[in-house]
N, C-alpha and C positions, 0 to 999 in steps of 0.2 A: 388547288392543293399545292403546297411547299411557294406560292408568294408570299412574298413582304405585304402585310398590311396596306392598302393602299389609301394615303390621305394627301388631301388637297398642301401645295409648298403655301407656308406662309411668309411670305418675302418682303412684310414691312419693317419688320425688326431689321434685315437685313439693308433695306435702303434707309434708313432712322441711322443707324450705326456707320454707315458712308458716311451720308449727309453728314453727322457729327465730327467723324475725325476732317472731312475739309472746311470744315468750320465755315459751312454755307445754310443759308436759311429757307427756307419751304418755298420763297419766294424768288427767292436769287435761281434755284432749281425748276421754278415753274417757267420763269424767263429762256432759261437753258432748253428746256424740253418743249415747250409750247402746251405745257400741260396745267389746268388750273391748280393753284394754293389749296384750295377745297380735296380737289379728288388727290392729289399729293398725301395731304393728311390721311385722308379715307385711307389711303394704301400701306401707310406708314402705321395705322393703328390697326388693321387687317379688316376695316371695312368694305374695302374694293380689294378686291382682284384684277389685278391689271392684264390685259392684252400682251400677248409677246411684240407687240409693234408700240405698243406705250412701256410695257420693261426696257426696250430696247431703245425708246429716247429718254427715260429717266437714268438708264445707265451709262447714254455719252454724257447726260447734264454732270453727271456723277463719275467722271473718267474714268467708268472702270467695262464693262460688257455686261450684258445680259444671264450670262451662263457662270458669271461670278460673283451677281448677286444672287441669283438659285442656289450656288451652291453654299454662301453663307446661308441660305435659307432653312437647310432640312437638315436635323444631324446626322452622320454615317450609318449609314447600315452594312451588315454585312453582304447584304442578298439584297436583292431590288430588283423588283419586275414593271419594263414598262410595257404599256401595253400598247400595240398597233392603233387603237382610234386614239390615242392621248396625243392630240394637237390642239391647235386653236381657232375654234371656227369662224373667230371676227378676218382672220386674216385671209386676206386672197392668194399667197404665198403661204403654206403649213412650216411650221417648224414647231418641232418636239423637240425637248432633249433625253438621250438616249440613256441619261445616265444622273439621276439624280443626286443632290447629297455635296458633302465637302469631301473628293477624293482627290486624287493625283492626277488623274486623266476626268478628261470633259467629253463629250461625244454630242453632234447636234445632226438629227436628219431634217434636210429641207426642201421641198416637194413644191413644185410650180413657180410659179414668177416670183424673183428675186430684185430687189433694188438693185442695179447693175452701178448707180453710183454713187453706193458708199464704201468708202475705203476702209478696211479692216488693216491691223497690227496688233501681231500678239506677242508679249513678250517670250511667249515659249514655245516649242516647235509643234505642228500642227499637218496632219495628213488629210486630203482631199481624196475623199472614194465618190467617183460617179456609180451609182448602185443602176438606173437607169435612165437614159436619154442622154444628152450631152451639153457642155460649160464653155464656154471663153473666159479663160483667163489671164488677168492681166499682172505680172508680177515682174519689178525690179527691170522697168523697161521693156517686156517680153511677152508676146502673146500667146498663149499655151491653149490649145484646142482639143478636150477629154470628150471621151466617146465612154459606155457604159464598159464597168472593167475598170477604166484607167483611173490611178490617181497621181494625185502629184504632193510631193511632201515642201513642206514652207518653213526653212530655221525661224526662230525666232528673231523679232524684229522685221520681219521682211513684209512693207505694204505691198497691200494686195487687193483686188477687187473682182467679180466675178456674176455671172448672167447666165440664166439657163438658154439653151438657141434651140430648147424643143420642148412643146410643151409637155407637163408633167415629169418634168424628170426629178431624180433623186436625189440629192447630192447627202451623202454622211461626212462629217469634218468629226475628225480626234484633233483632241488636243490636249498637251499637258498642263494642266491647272496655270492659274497667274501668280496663285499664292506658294507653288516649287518656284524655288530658285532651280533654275538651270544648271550643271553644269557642264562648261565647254571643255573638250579633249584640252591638255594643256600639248605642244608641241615638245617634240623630244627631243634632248639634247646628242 
């Protein structure tokens, strides 16, 4: 009672529409991703459903993230309910996103073993909640060590990278859309 209708993202339109503005081809993108021309297409015309760990190498092929091709994917709603088992069970690592839809803020929860060596940069600023267990994080030369409770907030632009050092733990990231522009306090005369 009072959810949002819940239906499957259709996220090929959304990678079709990339793909086309950087004027690259099914193939040039399969190279990038390690992903076949075949299942590419499948994806692009909503035959496949892709894995968050295959959204997640078609959106570096595609220099953009995972969580902003979703959210070209679904149009806004006002209300949206996600629900607790909505993750992905190919992955050994869980990640859901907390927050469907093209809005302003993004939200991702991530649960168990994480790629500790891919670098992340977002153009917009972005908050690190350990929900529980605890993170090593590495950012702007500096190693930062969250226990459950803490988070840590990352301006935009600032690379970053990050590992869980217990298993199971939670990690939730906010963050604000790629498609706001920012804007920065101007200094006061």
């Amino acid at each position: 009672m009072g959810d949002h209708k819940e239906q499957p993202l259709r996220v090929g339109a959304a990678v079709r529409r990339r793909r086309r503005a950087l004027e690259l081809t099914l193939a040039v993108v399969a190279e990038r991703s390690g992903l076949s021309v075949p299942f590419l297409s499948q994806i692009e015309n909503e035959r496949a459903r892709p894995s968050q760990s295959s959204l997640e190498k078609v959106a570096d092929a595609l220099r953009t993230t995972a969580v902003e091709l979703l959210a070209a994917a679904d149009p806004a709603c006002s209300v949206d309910v996600v629900r607790a088992d909505d993750t992905d069970p190919e992955c050994r690592s869980r990640a859901r996103s907390l927050v469907r839809g093209h809005h302003q803020m993004h939200a991702q929860e991530f649960t168990g073993d994480h790629d500790a060596g891919r670098e992340f940069q977002f153009r917009n600023d972005q908050l690190m909640y350990v929900a529980d267990g605890a993170v090593e994080i590495e950012a702007e030369g500096r190693a930062y060590r969250l226990g459950r409770g803490d988070t840590l907030y990352l301006t935009g632009g600032v690379r970053h990278r990050w590992r869980a050092t217990v298993p199971e733990t939670r990690v939730v990231v906010v963050a604000v859309a790629e498609h706001i522009e920012a804007v920065r306090d101007r200094p006061r005369a």
